[in-house]
Backbone bond lengths (Angstrom), bond angles and torsions (degrees), N, CA, C in turn:
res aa  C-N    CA-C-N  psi(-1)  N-CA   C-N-CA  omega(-1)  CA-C   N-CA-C  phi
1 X - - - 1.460 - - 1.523 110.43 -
2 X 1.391 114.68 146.91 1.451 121.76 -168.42 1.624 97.55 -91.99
3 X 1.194 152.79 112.80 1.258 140.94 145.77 1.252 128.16 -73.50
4 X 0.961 135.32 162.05 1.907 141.61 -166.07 1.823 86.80 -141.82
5 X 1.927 109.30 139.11 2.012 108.16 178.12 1.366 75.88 -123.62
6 X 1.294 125.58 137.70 1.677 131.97 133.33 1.416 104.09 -120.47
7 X 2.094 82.09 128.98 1.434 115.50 166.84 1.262 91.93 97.47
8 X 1.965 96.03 105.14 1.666 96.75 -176.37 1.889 71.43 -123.19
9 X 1.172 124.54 66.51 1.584 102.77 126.54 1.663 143.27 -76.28
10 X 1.233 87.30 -140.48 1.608 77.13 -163.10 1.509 122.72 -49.61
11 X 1.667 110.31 -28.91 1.526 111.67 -175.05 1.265 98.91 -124.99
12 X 1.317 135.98 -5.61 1.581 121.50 151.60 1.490 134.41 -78.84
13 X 1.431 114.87 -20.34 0.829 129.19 -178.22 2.061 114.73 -88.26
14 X 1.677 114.54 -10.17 1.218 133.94 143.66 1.783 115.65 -48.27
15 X 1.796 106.37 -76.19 1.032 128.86 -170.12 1.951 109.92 -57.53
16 X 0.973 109.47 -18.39 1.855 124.25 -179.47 1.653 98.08 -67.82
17 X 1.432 90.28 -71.69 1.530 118.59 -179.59 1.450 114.76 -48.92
18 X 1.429 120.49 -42.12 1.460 101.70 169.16 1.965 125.94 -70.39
19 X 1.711 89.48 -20.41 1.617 78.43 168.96 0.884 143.10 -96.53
20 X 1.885 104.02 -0.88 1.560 117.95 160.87 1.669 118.46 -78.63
21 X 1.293 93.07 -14.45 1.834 100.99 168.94 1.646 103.32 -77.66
22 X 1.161 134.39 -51.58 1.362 129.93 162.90 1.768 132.41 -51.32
23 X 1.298 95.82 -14.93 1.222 85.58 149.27 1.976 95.68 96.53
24 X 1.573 107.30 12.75 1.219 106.47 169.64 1.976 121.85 -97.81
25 X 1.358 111.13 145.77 1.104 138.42 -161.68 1.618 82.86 -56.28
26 X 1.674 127.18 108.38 1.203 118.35 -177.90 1.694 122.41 -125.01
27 X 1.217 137.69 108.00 1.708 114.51 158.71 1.225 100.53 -97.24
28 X 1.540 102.23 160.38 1.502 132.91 177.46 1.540 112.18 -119.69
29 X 1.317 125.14 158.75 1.125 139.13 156.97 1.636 120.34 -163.70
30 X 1.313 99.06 136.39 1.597 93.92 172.39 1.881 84.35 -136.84
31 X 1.948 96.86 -176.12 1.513 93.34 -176.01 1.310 82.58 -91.58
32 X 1.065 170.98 -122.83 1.374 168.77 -173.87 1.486 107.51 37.16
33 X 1.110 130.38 74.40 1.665 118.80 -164.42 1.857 103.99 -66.39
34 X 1.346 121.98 -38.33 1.282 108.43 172.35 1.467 126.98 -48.86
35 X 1.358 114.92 -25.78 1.832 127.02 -179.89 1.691 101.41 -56.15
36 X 1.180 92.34 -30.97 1.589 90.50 -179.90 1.184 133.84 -68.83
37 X 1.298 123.67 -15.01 1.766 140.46 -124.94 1.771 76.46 -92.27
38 X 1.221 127.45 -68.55 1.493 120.69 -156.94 1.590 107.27 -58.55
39 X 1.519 115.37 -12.92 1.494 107.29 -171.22 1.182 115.47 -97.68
40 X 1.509 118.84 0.17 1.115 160.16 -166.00 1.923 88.87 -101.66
41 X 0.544 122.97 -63.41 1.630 135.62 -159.80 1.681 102.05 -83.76
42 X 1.546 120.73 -36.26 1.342 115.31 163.29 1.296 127.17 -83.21
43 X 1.671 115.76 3.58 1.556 102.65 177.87 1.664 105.90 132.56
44 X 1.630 120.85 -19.43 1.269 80.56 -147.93 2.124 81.09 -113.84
45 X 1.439 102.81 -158.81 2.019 105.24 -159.55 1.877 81.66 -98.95
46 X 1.523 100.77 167.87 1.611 105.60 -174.64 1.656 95.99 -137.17
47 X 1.076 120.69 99.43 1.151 135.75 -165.13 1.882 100.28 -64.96
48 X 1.210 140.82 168.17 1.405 133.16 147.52 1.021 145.25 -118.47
49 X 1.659 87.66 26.07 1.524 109.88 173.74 1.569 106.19 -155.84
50 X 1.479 121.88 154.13 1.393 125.63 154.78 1.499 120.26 -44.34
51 X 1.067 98.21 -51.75 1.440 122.00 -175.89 1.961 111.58 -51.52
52 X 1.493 106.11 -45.95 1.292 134.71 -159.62 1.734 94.90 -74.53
53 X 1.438 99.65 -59.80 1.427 103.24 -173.87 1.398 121.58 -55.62
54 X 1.657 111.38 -42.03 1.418 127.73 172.96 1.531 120.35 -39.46
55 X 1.759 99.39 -41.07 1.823 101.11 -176.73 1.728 95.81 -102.25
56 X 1.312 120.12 34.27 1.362 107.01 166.58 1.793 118.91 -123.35
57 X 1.418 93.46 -14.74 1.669 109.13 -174.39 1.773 104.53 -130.28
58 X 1.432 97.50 151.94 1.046 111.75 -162.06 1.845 119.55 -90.60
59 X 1.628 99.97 1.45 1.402 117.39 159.94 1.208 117.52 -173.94
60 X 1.631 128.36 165.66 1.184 110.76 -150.26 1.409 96.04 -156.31
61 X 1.572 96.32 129.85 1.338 105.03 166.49 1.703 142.09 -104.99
62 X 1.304 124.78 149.51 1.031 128.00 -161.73 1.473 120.08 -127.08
63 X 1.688 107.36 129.70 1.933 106.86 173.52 1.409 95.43 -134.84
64 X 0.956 113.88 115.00 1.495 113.83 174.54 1.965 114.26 -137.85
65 X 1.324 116.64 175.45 1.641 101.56 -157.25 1.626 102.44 -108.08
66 X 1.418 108.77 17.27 1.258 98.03 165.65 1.549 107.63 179.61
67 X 1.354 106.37 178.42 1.842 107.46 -161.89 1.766 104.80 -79.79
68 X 1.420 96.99 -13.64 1.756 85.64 -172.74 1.325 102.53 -85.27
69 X 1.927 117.60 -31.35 1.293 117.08 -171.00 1.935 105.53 -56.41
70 X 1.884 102.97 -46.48 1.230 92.77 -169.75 1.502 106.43 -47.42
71 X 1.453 126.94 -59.18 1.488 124.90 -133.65 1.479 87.64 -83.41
72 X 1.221 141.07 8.82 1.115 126.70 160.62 1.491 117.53 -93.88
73 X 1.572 116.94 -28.18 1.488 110.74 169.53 1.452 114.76 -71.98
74 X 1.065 108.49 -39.88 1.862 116.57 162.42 1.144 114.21 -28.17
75 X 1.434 134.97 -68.67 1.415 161.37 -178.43 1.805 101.60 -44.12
76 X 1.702 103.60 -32.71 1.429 122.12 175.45 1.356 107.91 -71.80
77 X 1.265 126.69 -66.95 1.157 135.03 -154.17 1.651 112.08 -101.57
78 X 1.434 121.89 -11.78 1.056 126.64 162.97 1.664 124.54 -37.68
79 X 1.487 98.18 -65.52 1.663 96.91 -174.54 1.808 106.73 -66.08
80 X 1.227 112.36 -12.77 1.843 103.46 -168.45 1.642 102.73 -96.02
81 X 1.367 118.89 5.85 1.421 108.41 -170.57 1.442 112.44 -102.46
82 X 1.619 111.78 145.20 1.365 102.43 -155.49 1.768 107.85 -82.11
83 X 1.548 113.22 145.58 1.246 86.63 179.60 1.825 130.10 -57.36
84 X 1.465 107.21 161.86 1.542 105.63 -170.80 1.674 108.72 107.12
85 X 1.528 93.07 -55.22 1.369 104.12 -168.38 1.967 110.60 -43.99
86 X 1.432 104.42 162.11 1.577 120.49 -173.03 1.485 108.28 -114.05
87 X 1.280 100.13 145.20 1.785 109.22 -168.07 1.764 79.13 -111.96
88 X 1.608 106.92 124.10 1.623 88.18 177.79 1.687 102.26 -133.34
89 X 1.949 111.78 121.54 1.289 101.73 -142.94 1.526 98.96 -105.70
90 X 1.467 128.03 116.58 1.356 95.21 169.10 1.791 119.35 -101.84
91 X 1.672 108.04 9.00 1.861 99.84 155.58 1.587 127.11 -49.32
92 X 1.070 104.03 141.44 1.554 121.28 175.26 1.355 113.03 -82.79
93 X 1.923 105.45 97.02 1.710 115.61 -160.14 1.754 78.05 -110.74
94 X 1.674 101.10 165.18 1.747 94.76 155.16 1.477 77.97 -88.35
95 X 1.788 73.03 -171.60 1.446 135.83 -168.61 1.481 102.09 -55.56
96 X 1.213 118.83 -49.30 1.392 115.89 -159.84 1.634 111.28 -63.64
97 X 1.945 94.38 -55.85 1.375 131.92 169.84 1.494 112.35 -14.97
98 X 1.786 112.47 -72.83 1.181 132.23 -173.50 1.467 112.93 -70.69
99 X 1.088 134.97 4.80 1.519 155.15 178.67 1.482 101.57 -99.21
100 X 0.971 116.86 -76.24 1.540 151.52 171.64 1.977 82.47 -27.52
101 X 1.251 117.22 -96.58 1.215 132.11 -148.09 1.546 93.56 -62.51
102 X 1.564 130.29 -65.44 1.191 112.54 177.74 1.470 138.06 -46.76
103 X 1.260 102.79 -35.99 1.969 114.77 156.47 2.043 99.91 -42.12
104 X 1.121 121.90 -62.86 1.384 147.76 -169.72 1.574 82.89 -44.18
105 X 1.494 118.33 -57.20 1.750 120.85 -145.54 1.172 85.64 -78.83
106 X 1.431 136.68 -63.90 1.336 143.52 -140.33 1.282 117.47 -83.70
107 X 1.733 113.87 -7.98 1.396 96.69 155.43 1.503 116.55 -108.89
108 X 1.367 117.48 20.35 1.346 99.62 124.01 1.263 153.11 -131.00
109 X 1.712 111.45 57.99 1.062 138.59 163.11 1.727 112.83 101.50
110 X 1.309 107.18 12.74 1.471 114.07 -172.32 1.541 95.99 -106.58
111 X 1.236 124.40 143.28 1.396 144.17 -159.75 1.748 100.20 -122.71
112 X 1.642 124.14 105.68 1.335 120.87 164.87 1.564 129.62 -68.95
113 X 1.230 115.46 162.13 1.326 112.94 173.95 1.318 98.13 -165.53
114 X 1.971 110.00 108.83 1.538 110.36 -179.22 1.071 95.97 -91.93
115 X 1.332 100.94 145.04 1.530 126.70 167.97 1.162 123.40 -122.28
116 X 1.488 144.02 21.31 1.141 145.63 177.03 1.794 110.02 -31.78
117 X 1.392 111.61 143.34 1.720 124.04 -157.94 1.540 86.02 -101.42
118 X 1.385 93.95 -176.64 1.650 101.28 164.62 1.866 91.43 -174.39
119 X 1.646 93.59 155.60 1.433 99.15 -178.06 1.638 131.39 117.48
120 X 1.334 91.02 -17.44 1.627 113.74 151.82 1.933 87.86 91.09
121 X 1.683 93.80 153.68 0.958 136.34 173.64 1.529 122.58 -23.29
122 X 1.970 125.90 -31.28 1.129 145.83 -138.13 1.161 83.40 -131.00
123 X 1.618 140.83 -57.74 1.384 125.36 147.82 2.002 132.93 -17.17
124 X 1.255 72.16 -75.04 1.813 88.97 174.55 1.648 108.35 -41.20
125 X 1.526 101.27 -44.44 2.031 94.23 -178.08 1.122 102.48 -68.23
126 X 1.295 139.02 -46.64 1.569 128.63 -173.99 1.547 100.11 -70.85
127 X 1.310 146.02 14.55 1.695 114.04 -175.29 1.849 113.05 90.35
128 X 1.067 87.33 -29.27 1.653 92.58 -157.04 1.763 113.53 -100.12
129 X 1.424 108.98 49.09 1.363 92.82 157.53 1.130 133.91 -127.24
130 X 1.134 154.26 -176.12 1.956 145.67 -161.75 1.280 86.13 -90.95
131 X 1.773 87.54 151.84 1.531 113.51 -169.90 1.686 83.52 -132.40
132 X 1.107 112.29 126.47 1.520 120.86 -179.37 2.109 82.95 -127.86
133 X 1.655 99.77 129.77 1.236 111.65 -157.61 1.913 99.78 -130.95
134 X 1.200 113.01 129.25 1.558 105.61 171.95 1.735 93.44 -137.63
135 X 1.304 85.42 156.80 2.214 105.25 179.66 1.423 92.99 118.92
136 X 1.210 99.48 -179.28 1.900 114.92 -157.94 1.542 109.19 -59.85
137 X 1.204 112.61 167.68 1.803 95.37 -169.68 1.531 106.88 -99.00
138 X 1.618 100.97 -5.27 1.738 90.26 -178.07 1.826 92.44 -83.79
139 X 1.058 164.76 15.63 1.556 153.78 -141.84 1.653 77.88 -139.25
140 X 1.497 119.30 -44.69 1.573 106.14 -172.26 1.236 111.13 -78.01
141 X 1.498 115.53 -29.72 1.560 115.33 -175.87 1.993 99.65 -66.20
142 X 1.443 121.70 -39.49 1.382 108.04 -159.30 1.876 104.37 -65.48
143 X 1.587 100.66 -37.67 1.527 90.31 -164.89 1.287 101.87 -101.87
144 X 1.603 127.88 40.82 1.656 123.28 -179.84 1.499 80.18 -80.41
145 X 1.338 155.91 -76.91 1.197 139.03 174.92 1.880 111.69 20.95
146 X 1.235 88.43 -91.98 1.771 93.13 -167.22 1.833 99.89 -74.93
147 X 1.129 133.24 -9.01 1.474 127.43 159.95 1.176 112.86 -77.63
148 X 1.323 115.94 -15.04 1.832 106.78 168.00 1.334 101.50 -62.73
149 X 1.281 130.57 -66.96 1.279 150.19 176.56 1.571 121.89 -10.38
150 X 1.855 111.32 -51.54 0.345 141.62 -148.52 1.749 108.93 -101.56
151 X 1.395 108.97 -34.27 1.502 119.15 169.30 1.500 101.58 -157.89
152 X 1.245 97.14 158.05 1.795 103.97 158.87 1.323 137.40 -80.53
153 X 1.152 117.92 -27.24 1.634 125.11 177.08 1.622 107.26 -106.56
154 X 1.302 119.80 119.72 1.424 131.63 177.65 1.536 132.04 -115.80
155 X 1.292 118.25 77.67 1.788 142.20 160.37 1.705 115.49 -21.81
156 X 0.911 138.38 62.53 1.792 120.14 166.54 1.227 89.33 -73.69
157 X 1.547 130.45 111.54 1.315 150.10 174.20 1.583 110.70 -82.06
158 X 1.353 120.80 -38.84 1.709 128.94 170.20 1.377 101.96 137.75
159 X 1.226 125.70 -175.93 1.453 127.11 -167.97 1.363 117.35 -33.74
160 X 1.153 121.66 167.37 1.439 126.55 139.98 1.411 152.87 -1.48
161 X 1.289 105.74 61.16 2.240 124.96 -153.82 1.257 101.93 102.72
162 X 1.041 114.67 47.22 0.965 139.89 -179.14 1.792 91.22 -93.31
163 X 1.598 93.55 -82.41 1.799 123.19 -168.76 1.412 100.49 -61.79
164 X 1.328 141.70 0.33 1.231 140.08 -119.75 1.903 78.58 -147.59
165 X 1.075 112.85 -46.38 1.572 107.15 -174.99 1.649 111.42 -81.63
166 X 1.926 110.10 -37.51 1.524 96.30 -179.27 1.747 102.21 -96.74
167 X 1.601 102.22 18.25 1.701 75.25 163.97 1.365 115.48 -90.79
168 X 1.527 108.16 -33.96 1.432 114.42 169.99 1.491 122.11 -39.78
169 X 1.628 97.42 -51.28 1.452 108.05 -177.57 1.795 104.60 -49.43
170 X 1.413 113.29 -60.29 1.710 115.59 -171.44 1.045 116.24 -45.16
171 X 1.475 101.74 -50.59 1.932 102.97 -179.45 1.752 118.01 -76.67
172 X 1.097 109.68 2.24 1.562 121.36 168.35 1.443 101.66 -76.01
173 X 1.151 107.52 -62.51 1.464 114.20 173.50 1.209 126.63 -41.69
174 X 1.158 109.57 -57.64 2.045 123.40 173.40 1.622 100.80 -70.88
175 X 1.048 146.28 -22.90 1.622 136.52 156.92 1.842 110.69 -57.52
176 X 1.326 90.43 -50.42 1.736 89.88 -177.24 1.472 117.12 -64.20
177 X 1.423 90.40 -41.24 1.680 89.29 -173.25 1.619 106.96 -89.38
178 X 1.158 123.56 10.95 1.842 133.07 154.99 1.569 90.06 -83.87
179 X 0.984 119.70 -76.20 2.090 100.25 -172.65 1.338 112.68 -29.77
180 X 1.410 104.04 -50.90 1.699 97.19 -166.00 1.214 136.58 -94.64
181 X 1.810 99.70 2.02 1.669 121.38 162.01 1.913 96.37 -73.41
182 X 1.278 111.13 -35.20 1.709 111.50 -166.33 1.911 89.18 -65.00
183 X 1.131 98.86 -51.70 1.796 102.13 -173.57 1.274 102.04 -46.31
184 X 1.256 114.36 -68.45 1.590 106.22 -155.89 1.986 105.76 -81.15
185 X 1.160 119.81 -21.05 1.613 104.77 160.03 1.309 105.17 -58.61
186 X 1.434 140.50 -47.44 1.293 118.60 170.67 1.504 131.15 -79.37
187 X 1.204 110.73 8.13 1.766 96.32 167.95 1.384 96.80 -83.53
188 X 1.418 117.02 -29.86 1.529 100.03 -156.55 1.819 110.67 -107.33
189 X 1.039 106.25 17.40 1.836 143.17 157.80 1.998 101.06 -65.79
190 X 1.931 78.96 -61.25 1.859 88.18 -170.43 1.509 112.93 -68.84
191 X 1.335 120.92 -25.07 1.444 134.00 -126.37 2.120 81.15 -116.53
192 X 1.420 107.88 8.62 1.412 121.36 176.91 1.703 114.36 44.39
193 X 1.703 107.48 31.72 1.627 113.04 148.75 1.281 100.82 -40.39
194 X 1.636 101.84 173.19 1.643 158.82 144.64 1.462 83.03 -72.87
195 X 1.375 133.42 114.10 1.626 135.17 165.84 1.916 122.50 -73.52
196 X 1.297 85.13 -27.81 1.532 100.35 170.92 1.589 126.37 -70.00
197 X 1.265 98.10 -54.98 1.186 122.49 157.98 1.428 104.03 -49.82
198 X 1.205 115.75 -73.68 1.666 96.83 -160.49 1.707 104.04 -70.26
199 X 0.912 124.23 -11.97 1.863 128.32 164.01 1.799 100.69 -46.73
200 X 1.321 98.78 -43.71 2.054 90.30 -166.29 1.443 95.09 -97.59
201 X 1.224 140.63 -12.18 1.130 155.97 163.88 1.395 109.26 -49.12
202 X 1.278 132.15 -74.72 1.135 146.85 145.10 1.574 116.53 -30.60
203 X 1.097 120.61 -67.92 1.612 134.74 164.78 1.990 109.32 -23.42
204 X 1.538 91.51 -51.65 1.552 86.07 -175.96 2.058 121.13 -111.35
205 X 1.504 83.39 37.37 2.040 108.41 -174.83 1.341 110.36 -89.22
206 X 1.053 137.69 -174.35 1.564 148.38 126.84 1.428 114.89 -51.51
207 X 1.206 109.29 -24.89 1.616 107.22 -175.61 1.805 119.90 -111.40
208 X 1.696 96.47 24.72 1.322 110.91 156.04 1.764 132.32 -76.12
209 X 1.235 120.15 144.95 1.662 117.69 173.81 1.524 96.88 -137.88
210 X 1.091 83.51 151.86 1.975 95.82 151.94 1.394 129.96 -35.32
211 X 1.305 122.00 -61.41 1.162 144.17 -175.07 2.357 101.37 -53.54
212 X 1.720 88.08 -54.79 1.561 93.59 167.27 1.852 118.55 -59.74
213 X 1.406 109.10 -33.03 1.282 106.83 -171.72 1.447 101.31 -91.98
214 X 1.403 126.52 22.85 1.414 119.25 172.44 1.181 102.31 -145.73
215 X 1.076 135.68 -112.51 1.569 135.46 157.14 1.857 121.93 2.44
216 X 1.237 114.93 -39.51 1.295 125.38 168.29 1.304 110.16 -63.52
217 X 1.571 119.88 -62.85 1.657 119.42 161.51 1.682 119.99 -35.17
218 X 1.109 101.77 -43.47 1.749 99.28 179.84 1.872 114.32 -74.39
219 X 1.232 110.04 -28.74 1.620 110.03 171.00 0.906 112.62 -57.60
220 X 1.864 129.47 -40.39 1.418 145.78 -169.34 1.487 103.60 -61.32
221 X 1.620 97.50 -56.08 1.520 102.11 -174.52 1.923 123.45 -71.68
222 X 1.258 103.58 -16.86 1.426 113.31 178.12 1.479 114.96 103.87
223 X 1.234 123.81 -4.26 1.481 134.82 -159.88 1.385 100.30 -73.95
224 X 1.302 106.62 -69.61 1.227 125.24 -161.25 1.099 131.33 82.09
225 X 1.820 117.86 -12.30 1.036 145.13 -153.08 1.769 118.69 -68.61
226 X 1.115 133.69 43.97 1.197 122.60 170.90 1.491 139.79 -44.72
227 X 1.948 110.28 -16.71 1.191 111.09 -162.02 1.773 122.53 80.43
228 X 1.770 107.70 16.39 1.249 95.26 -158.79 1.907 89.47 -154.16
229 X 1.529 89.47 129.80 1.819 86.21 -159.96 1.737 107.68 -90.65
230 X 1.493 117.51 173.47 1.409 121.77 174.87 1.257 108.32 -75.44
231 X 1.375 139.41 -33.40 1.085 160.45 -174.99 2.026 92.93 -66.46
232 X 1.247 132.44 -78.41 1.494 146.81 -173.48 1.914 80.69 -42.51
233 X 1.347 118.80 -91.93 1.393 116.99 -173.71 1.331 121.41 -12.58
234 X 1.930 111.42 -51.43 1.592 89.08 -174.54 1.118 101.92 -84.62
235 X 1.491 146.68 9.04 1.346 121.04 -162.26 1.788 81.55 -96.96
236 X 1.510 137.68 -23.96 1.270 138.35 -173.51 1.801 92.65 -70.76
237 X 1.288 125.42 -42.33 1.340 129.79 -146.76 1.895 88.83 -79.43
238 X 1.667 100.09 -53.19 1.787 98.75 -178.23 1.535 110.89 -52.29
239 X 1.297 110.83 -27.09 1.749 101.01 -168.11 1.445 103.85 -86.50
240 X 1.608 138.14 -9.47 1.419 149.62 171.94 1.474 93.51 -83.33
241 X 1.084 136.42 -50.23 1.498 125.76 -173.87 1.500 118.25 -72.98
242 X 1.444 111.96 -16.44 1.641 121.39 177.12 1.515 99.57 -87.33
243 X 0.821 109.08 -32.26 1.841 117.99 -167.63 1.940 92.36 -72.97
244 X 1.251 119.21 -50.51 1.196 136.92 -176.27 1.959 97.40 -54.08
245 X 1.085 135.17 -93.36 1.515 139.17 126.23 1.309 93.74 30.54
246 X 0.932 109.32 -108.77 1.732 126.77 -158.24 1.816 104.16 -61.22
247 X 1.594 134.33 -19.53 1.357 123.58 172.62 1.574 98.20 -113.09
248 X 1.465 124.65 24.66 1.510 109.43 178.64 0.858 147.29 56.85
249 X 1.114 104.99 16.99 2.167 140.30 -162.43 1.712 84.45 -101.51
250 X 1.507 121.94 132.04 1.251 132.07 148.22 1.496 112.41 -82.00
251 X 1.208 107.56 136.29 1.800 112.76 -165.08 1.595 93.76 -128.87
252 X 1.480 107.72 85.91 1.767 120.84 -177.25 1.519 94.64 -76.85
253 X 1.413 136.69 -77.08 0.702 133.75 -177.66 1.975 134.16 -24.78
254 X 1.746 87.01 -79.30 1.774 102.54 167.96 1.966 86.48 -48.00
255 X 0.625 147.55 -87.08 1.673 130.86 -129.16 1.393 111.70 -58.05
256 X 1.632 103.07 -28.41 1.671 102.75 -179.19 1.343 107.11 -90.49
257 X 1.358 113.72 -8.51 1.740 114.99 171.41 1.799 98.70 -80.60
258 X 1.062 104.00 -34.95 2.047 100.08 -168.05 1.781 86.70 -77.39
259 X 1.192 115.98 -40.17 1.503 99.49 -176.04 1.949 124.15 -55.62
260 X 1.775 106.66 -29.46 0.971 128.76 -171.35 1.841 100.58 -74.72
261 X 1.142 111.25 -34.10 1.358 122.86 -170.62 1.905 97.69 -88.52
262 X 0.651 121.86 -39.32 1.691 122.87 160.08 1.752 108.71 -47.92
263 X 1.190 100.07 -56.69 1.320 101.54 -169.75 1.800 101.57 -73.33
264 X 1.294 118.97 -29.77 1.535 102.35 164.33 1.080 128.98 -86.16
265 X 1.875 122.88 7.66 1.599 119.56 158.91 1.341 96.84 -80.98
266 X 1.136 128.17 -36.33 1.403 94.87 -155.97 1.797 96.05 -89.29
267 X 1.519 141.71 -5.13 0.992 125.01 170.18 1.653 121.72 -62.47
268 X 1.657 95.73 -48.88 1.602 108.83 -177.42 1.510 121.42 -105.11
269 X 1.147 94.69 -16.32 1.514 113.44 -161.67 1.631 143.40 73.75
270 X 1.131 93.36 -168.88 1.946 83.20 -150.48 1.485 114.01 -79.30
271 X 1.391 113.37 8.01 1.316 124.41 -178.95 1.581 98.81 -98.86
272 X 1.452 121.53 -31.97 1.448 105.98 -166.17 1.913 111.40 -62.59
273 X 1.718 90.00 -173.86 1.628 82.39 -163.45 1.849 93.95 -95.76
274 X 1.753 92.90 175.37 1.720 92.45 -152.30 1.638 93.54 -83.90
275 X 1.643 124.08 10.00 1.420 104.06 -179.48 1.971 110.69 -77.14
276 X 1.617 81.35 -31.35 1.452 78.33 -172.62 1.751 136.05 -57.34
277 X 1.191 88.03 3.75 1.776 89.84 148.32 1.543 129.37 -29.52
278 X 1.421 88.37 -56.47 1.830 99.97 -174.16 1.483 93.95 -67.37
279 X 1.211 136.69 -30.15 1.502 126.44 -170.94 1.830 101.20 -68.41
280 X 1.174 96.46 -55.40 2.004 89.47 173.30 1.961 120.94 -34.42
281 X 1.540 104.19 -31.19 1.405 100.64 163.33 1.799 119.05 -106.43
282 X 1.750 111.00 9.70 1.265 104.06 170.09 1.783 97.43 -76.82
283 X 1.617 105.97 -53.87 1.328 97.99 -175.64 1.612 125.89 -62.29
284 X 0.998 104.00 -15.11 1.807 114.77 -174.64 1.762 102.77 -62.26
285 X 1.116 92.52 -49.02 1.948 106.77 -178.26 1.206 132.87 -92.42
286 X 1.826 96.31 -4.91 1.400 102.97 172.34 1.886 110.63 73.27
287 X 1.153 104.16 -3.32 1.677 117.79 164.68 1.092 137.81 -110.74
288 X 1.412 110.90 115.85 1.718 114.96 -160.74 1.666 113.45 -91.15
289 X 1.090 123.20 134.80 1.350 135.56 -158.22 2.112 109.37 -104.02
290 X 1.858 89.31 48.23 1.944 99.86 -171.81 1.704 114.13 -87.70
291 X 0.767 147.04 90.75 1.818 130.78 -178.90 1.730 97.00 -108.68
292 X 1.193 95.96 134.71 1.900 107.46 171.74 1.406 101.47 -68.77
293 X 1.488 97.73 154.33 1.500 140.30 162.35 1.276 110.77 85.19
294 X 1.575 117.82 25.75 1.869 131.95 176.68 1.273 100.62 -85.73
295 X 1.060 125.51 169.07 1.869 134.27 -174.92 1.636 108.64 -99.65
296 X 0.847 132.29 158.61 1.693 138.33 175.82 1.415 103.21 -91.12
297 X 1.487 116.58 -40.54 1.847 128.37 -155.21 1.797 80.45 -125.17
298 X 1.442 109.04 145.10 1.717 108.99 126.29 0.897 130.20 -54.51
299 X 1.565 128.86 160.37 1.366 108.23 175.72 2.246 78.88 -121.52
């Protein structure tokens, strides 16, 4: 099968690359024509348009940074896709969105399948991050092929917003537990630890997460750098608080985490990265949260 990736940023432009490393029949396009240059250099065709790629491959994938961008590249690639063909999404749309747009695909003859990832950016370069998958299960069974590729752990969650509700849910989770890795590096900053120490300290507790064993390393180091903006977070954090709303679930936590993330657009703005949360209480206290030998990047 021929695939077509638009939007090789930061985590699409991973997910492209692992399937031209596998050895699948690939074009790319983003509007950024330089994003392309390495996919270009590993093998695969660089289309120069959405539109272009759509009537050249036989399904097509999509990462883009928000629900209006998708349904507007859709609108692109809609009329050039052959019928049969699969729109296969791995942006983080709600629930409604991905309903909305696949109704849109399917009458004209294009069949969705969200795939939104999870696991951050440093995952995605190795191959290896979760594929949380919603739409019919025979469309997930044909292309688990190139989603192996693509991560190691694979979710068919059930229809359609399906993938769309526990991705929200995960990254709700990894916001909260980024506040409260920022909290507890600074009590024990204040509390006149070894900060490093108490980083692996923590690392090997009951009161370790993921989010601490990754994101926590980058506060240490000063980076902050996840690849992942304050701006992307709240639009993940607004679609957990609508979901909250609409299933009657009070969400104490997420709201004072989306409030915390408000208060770091408007410090740094909506481009900075989403660790720097914890920096809103380095600067608040006038105490910086640095210990040597932490990484800047994942690897």
């Amino acid at each position: 099968m021929k695939y077509g990736y638009i939007g090789l940023g930061n985590l699409g432009g991973h997910v492209a690359a692992s399937l031209i490393r596998a050895g699948f029949d690939v074009t790319v396009y983003d509007r950024n024509p330089a994003l392309a240059d390495r996919h270009r250099e590993m093998g695969a065709k660089v289309a120069g348009s959405a539109a272009e790629l759509a009537a050249a491959v036989d399904h097509v994938f999509t990462c883009l940074p928000s629900p209006a961008v998708s349904e507007a590249v859709l609108a692109q690639i809609l009329p050039q896709m052959k019928p049969g063909a699969t729109w296969i999404e791995n942006s983080t749309l709600g629930r409604d969105d991905i309903i909305r747009l696949g109704t849109l695909a399917s009458e004209q003859g294009v069949r969705l399948l969200e795939c939104p990832v999870t696991g951050g950016v440093h995952l995605a370069a190795r191959g290896e991050i979760t594929v949380l998958a919603g739409g019919d299960k025979d469309l997930f069974e044909m292309h688990l092929p190139a989603l192996k590729v693509i991560g190691n752990r694979h979710f068919h969650m059930g229809p359609l917003g399906s993938a769309a509700v526990i991705k929200v849910i995960t990254n709700m989770l990894a916001f909260i537990h980024l506040k409260a890795c920022g909290e507890a590096l600074m009590l024990a900053k204040r509390g006149g630890l070894d900060l490093g120490q108490a980083w692996h300290a923590i690392a090997a507790s009951s009161g370790t997460s993921f989010v601490h064993e990754t994101e926590g390393a980058l506060i240490l180091n000063g980076s902050y750098d996840i690849a992942f903006s304050v701006d992307l977070a709240l639009k993940d954090l607004g679609f957990a608080m609508g979901f909250g709303r609409e299933f009657g679930v009070p969400l104490d936590l997420a709201a004072a985490t989306e409030q915390t993330y408000v208060a770091a657009r408007a410090a740094y703005g909506g481009e900075a990265q989403s660790p720097m949360i914890a920096k809103l209480l380095e600067d608040m206290l006038g105490t910086d949260l640095r210990a040597p030998g932490f990484p800047a990047r994942l690897e």
